[in-house]
Structure formats: C-alpha cells, structure tokens
C-alpha positions in Angstrom: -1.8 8.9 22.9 0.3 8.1 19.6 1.0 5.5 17.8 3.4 4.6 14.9 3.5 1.5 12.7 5.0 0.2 10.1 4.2 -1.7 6.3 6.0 -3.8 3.9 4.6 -5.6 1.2 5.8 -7.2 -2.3 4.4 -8.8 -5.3 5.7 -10.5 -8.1 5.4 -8.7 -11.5 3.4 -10.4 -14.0 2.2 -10.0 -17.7 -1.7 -10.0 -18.4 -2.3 -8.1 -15.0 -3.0 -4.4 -14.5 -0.4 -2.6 -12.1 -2.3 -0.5 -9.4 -0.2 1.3 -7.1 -2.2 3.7 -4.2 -5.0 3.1 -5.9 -4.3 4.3 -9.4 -3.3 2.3 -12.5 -0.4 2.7 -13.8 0.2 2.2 -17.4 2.9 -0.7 -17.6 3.2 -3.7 -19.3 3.3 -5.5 -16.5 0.8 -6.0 -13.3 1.3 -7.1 -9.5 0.8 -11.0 -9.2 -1.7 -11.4 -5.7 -4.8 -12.7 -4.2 -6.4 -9.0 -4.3 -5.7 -6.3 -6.7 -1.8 -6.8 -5.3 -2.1 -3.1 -4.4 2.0 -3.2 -2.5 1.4 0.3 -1.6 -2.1 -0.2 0.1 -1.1 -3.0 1.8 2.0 -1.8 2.9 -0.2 1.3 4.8 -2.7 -1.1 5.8 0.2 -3.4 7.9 1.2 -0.1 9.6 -1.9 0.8 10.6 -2.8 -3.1 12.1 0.7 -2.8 13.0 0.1 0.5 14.8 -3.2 -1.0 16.4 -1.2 -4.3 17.1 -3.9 -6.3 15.2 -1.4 -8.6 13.2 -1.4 -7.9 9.7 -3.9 -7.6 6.6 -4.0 -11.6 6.4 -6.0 -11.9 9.5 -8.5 -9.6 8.3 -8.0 -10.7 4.3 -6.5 -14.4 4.4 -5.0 -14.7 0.7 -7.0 -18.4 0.7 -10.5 -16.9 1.0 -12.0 -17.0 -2.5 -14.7 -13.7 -1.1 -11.5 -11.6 -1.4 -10.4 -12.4 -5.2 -9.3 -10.0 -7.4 -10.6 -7.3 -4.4 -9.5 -4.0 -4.8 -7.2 -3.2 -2.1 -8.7 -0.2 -1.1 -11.0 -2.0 0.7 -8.2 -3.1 2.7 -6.9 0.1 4.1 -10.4 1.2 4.5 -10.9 -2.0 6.6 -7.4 -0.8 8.8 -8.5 2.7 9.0 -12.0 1.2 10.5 -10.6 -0.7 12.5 -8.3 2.2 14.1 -11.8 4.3 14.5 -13.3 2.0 16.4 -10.7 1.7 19.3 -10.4 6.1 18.9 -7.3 6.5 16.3 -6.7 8.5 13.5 -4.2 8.7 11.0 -1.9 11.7 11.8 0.1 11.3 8.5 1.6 8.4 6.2 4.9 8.2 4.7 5.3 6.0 1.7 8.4 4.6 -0.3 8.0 2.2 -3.6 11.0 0.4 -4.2 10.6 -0.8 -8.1 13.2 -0.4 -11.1 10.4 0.2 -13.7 8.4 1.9 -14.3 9.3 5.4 -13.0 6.9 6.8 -10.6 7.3 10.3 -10.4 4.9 11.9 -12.7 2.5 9.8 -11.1 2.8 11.0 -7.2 -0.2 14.0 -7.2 -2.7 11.2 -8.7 -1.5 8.6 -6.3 -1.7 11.2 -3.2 -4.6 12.4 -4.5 -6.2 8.9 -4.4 -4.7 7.9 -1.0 -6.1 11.6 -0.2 -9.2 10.5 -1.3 -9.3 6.5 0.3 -8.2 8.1 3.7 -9.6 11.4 4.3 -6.3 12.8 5.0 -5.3 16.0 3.5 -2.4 15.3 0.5 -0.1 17.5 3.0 -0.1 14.8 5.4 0.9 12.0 2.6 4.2 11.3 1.7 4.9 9.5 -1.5 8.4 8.5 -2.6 10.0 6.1 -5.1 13.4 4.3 -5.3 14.7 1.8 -7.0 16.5 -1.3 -6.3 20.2 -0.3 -8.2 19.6 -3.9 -9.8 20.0 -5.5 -6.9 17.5 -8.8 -6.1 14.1 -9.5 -7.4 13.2 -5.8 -7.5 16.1 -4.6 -8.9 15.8 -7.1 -11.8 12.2 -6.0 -12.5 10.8 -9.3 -11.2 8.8 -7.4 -8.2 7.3 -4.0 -7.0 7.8 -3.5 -2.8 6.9 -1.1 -0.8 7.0 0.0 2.5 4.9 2.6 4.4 5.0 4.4 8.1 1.9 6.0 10.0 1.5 7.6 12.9 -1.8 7.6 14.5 -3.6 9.4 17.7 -5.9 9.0 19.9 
C-alpha cells in the first residue's frame, strides 16, 4: 500500500534570528520568525507525511502555544512524523522538496541540506529531492518578507 502527502509551510523573515533550512544554517542576515526553530522545509515534510498518514498537521503534535516546544529544533518534528508513520507500518519511499524564497540563493547549499535530511530520515540522498525557486517579486516572498516551502512524500507500507 502507498501513500502520498503533501507540505506547505511559511515563515516570516526576521533580523536577530538564525535561518535553518533542512536542518542546516544558512548564512543570511536574516532568520525564519516561529514558535520552533521555523525550520519551513521540515515542516513542510513533516505536513506531508501527517498528511500522508491523515493525522492533521504538525500543530496537533507541536501546538505553536505550548511553551515545551520553544525555540525546538524542527528536526524533532519530522522525526516525530516519521515515528508516527512507523508505528502504523510506513516508510518514506522518497521526498521531493521545493523552497520558494528570493534571497538568499540556495543552490550551493542543496548536498549539505540533502545530506542533513539524509541524515534526520534515514533515507538515502538519491531518494531526496531538493529544489529552490523564487517568487519573481511577487507577494511576501517575492519581496523578501518570507521563506515557503512546500514538500511531497510518498510512503509504503
């Protein structure tokens, strides 16, 4: 048995917070505004794979008004999703990723963030797809006010 989910998150950008995207910090002079570490690109997987389960989202699990989850790194969050797969017999097959964010530019940074997602999941990096885009200027992202991202697993049973 398969089944596919899907992930969106976004976060404000900020000054005087670091910017963690799949795990790994990205030098920036801005950070991801959130509850948690404002990972967008672990949450994002994390909704799929509730989604996937059809478990809700990462707030049931996480809820952004519980002071136990402050400042959490959100790798405990995908670790709680991929749990949570495990114990009804899933795994994840493969993840595809996409950051939408006008600054900074992503792509010298995709082997350390596949590696880390690699490294959170258990997955082989050939089974992790990471891609950035940005906005064209359009909206909150595309002025630089925001990071998004949006993420697609497939898991089996």
């Amino acid at each position: 048995m398969n089944r596919i989910g899907i992930g969106y998150d976004i976060h404000r950008l900020i000054e005087g917070r670091r910017l963690i995207l799949g795990g790994v910090d990205i030098p920036f002079e801005k950070g991801l505004l959130g509850h948690s570490d404002a990972d967008v690109l672990l949450h994002a997987m994390s909704d799929a794979i509730l989604g996937a389960l059809s478990h809700g989202d990462i707030g049931v699990y996480f809820p952004p008004d519980d002071e136990r989850y402050k400042d959490m790194s959100s790798a405990i969050i995908l670790r709680k999703a991929l749990s949570a797969a495990g114990e009804e017999g899933f795994h994840v097959v493969n993840i595809d990723c996409v950051v939408i964010a006008e600054k900074p530019t992503l792509s010298k940074y995709y082997k350390n963030i596949i590696d880390s997602l690699s490294g959170i999941t258990g997955l082989q990096p050939s089974s992790i797809s990471v891609k950035a885009k940005t906005n064209e200027g359009v909206d909150a992202v595309g002025r630089g006010e925001a990071i998004a991202a949006y993420a697609v697993v497939m898991l089996e049973k």
